[in-house]
N, CA, C and O of each residue as an XYZ file, in Angstrom:
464
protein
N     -71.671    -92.462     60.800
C     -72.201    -93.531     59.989
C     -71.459    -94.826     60.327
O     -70.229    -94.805     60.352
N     -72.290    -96.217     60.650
C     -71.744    -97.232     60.881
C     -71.437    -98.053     59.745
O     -72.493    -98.519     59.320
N     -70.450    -98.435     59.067
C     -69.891    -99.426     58.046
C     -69.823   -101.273     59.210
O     -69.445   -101.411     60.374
N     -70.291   -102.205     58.344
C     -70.078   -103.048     58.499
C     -69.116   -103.898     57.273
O     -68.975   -103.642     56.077
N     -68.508   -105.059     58.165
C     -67.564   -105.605     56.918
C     -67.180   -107.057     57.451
O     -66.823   -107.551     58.521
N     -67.555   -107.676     55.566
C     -66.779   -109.293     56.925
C     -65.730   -109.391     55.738
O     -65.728   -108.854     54.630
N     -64.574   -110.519     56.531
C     -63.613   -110.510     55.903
C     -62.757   -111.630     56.749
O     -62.540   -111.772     57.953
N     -62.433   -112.243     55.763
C     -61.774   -113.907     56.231
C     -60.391   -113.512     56.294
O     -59.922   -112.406     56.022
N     -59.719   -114.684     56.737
C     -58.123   -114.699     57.658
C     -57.591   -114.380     56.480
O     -57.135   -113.256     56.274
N     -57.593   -115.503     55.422
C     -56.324   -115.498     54.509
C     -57.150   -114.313     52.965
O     -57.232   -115.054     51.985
N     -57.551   -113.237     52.696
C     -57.983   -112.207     52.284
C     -58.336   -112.726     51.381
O     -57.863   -112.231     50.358
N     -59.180   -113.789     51.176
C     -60.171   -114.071     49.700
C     -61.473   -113.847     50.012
O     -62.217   -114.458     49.245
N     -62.087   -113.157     50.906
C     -63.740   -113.254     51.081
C     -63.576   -111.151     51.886
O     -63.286   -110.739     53.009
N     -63.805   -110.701     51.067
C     -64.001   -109.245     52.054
C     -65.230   -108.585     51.394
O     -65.266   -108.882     50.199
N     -66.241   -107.795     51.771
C     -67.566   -107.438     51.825
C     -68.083   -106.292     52.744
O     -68.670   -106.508     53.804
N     -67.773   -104.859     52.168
C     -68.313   -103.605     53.326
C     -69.226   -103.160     52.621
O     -69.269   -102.983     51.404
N     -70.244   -102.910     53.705
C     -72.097   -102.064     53.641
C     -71.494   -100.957     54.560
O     -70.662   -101.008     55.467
N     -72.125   -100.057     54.068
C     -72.031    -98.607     54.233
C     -73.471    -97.993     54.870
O     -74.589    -98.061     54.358
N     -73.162    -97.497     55.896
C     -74.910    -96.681     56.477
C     -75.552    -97.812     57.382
O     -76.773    -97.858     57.534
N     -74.861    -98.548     57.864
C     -75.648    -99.605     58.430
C     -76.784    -98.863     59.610
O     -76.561    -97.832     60.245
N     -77.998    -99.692     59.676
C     -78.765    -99.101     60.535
C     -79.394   -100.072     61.486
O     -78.710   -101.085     61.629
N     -80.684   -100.042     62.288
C     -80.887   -101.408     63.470
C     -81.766   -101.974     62.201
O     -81.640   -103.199     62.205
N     -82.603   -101.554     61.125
C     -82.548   -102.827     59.604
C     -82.148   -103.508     59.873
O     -82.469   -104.395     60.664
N     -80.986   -103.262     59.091
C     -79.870   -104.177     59.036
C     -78.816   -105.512     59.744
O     -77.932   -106.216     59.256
N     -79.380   -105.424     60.988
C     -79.167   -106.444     62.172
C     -79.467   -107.848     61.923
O     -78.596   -108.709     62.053
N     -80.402   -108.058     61.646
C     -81.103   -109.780     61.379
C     -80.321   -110.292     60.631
O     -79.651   -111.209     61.107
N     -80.093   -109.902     59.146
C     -79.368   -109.672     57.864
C     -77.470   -109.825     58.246
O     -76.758   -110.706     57.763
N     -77.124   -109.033     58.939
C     -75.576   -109.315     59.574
C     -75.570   -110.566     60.506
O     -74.874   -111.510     60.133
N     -76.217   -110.676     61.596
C     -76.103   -111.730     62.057
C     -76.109   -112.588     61.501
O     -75.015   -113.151     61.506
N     -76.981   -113.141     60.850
C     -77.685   -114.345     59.352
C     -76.623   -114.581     59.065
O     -76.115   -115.658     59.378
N     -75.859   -113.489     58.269
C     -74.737   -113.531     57.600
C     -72.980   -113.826     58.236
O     -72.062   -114.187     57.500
N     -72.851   -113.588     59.622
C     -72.189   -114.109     60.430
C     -71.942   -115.386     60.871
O     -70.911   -116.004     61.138
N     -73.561   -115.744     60.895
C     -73.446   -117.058     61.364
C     -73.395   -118.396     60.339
O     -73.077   -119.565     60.556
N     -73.898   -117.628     59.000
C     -73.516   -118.487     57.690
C     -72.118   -118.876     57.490
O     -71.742   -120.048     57.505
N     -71.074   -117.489     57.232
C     -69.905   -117.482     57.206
C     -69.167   -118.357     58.157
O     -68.505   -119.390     58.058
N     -69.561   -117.485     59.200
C     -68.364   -117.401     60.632
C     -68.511   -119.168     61.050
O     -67.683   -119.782     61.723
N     -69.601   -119.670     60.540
C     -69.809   -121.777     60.665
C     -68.419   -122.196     60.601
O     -67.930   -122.812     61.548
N     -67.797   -121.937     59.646
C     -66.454   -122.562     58.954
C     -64.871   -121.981     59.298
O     -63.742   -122.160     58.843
N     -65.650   -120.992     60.634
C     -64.091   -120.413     61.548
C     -63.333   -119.216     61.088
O     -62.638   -118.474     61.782
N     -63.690   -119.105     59.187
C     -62.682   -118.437     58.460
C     -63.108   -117.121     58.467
O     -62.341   -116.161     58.388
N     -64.583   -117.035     58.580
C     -65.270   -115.062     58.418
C     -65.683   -114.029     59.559
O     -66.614   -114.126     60.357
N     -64.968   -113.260     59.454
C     -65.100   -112.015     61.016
C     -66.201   -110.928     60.432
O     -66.314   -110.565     59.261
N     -66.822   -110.593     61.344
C     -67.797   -109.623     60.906
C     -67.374   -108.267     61.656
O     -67.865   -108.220     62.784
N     -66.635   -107.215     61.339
C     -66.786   -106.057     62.358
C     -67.582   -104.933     62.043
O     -67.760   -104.580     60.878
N     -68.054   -104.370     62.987
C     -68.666   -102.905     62.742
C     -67.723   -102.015     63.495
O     -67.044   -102.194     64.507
N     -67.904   -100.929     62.630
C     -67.106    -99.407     62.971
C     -67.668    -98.166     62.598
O     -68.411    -97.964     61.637
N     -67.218    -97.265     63.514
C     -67.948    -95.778     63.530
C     -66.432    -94.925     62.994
O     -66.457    -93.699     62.880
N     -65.309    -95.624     62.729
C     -64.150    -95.336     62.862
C     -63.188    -95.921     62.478
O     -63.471    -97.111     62.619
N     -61.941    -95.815     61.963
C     -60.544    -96.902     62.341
C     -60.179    -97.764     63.777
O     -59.828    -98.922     64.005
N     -60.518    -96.289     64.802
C     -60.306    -96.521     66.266
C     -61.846    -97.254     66.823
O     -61.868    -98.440     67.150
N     -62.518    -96.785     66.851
C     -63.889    -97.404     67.109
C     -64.810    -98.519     66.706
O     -65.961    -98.266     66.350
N     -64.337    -99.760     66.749
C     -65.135   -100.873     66.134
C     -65.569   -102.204     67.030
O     -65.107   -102.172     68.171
N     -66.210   -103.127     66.779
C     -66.044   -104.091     67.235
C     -66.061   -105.472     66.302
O     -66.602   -105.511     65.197
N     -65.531   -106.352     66.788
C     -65.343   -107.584     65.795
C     -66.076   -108.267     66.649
O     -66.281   -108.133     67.856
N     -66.759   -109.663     65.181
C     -67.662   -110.482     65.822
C     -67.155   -111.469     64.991
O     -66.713   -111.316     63.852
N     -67.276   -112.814     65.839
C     -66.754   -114.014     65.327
C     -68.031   -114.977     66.178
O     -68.363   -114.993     67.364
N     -68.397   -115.523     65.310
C     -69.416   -117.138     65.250
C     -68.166   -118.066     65.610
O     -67.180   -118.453     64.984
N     -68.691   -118.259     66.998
C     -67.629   -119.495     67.465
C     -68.575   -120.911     67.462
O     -68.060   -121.901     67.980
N     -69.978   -121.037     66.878
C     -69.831   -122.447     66.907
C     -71.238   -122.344     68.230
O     -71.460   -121.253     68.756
N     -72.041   -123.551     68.611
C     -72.599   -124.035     69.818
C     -73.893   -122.421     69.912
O     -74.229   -122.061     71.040
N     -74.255   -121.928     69.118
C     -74.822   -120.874     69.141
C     -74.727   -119.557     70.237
O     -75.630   -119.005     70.865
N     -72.933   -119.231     70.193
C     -72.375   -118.519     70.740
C     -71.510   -117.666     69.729
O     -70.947   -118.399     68.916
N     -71.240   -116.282     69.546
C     -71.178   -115.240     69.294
C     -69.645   -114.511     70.151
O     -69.787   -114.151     71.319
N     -68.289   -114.355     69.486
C     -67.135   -113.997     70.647
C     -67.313   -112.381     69.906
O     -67.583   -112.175     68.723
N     -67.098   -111.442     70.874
C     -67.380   -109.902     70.621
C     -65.735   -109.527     71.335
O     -65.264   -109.812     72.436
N     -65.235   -108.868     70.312
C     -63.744   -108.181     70.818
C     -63.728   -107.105     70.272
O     -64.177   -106.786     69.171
N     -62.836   -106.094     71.575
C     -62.931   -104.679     71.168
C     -61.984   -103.703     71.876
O     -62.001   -103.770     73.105
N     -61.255   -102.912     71.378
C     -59.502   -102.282     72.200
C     -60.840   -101.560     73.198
O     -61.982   -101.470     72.747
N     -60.514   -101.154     74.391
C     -61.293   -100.047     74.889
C     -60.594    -98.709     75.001
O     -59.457    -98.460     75.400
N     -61.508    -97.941     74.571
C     -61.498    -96.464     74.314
C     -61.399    -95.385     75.153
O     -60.751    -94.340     75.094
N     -62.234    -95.881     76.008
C     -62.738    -95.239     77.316
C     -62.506    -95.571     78.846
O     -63.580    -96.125     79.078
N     -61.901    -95.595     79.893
C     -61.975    -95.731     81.278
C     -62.946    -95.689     81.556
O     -63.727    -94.943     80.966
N     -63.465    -96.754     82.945
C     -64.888    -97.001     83.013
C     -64.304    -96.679     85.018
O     -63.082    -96.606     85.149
N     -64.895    -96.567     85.946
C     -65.236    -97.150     87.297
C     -64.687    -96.227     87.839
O     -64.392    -95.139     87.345
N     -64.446    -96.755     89.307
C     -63.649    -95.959     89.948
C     -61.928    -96.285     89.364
O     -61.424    -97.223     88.746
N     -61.228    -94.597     90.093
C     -59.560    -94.675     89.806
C     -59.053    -96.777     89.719
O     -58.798    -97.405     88.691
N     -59.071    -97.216     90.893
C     -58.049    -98.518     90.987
C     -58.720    -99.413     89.850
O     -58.069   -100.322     89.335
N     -60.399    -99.064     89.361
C     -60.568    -99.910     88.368
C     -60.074    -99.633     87.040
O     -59.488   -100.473     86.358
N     -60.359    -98.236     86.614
C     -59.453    -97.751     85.825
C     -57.929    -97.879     85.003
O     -57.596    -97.796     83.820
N     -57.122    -98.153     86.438
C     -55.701    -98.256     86.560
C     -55.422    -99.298     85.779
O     -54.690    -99.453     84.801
N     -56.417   -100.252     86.626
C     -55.680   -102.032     85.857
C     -56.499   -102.610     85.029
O     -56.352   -103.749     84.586
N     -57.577   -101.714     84.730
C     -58.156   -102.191     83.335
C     -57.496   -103.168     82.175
O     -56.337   -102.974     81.809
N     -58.187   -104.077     81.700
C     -57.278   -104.901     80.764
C     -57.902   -103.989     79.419
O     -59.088   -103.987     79.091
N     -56.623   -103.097     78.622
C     -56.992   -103.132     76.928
C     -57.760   -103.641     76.242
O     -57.913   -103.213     75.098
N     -58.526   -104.772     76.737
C     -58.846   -105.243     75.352
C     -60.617   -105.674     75.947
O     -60.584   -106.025     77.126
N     -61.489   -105.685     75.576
C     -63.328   -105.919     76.203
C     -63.457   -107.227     75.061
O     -63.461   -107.248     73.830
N     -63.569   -108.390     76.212
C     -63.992   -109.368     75.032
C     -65.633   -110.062     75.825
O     -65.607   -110.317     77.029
N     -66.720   -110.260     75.153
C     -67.835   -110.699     75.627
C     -68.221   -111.982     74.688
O     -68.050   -112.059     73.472
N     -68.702   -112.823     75.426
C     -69.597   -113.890     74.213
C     -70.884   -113.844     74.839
O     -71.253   -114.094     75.986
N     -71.658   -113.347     73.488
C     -73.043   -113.416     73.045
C     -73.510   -114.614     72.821
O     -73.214   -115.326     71.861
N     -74.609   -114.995     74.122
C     -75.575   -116.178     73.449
C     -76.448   -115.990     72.010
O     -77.401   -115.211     71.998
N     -76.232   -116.418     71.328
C     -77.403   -116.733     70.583
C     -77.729   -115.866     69.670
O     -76.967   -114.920     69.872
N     -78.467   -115.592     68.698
C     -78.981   -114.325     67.988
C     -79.527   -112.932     68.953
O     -79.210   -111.742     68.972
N     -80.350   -113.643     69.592
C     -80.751   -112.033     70.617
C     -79.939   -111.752     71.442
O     -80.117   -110.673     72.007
N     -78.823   -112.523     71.819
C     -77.615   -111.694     72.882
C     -76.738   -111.024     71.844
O     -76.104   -110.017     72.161
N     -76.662   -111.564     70.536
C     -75.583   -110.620     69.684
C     -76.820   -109.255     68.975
O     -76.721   -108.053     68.727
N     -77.520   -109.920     68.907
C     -78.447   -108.359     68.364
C     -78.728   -107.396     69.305
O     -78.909   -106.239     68.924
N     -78.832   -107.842     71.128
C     -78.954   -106.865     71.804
C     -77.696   -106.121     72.352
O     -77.664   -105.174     73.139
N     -76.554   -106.855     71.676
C     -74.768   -105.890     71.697
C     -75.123   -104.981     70.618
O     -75.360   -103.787     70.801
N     -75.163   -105.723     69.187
C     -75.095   -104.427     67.962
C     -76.204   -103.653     68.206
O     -75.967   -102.455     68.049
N     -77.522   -103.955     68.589
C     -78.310   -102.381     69.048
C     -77.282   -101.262     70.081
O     -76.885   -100.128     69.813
N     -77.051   -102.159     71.403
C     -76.501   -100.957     71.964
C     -75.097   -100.412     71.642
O     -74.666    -99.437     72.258
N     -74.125   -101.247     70.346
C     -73.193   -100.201     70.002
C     -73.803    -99.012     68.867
O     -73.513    -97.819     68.789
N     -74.619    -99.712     68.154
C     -75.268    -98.688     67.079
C     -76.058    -97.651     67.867
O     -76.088    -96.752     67.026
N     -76.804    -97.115     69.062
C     -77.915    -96.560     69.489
C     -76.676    -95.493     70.658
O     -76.592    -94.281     70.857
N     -76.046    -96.460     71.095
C     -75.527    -95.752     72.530
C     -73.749    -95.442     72.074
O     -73.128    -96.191     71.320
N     -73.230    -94.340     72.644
C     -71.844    -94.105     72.401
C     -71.325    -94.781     73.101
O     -71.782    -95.660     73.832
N     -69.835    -94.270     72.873
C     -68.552    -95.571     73.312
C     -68.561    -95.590     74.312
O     -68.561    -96.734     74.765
N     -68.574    -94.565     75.254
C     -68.424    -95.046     76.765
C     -69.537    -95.481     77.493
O     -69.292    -96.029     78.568
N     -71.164    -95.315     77.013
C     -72.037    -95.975     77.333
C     -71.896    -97.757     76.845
O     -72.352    -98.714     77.472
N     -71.196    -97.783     75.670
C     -70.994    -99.874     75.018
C     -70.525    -99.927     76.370
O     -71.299   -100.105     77.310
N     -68.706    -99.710     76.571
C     -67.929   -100.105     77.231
C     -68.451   -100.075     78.477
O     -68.211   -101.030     79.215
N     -69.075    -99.232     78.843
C     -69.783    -99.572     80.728
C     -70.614   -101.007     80.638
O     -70.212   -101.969     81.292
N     -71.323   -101.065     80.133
C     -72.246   -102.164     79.445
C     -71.307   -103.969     79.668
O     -71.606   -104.738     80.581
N     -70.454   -104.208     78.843
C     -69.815   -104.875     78.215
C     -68.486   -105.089     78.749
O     -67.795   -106.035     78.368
N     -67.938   -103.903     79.975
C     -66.674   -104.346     80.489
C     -66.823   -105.439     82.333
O     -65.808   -105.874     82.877
């Protein structure tokens, strides 16, 4: 089950939906990009503690997506020096709705091939 949650820097704004489904997409974004205007509200989804991704409205109708990676992707030498951390920016509403479809639809090592 996917939980979504937004929640500002200094802990006065926090808000988790439970069962999230591809519904629910238009509605989070909306709500991202209301918040996230003013710098202060992160939106993440998670399947997990370990498994999530954070979304931040940076402004210019761009979307910053950060996420630890879970999984090794490529060949061995790509593997090796992989950087920890998968960060993507999403154009627009349909580049961030076509990330949260494929983390909600596809597992972790199918996102991370995707997205690294």
């Amino acid at each position: 089950m996917i939980k979504a949650e937004f929640f500002d820097i200094d802990g006065t704004y926090h808000r988790e939906i439970h069962g999230i489904s591809l519904d629910n997409i238009d509605e989070l974004i909306s709500e991202a990009r209301e918040k996230g205007g003013s710098g202060m509200v992160s939106l993440a989804l998670s399947r997990s503690t370990k498994d999530y991704i954070n979304i931040d409205y940076v402004g210019k109708d761009q979307f910053l997506v950060q996420t630890e990676r879970m999984v090794k992707t490529g060949t061995f030498w790509q593997r090796l020096f992989q950087y920890p951390r998968i960060e993507h920016t999403a154009d627009g509403d349909l580049g961030v709705k076509e990330l949260l479809i494929n983390y909600i639809e596809r597992d972790r090592g199918e996102f991370e091939t995707i997205y690294s």
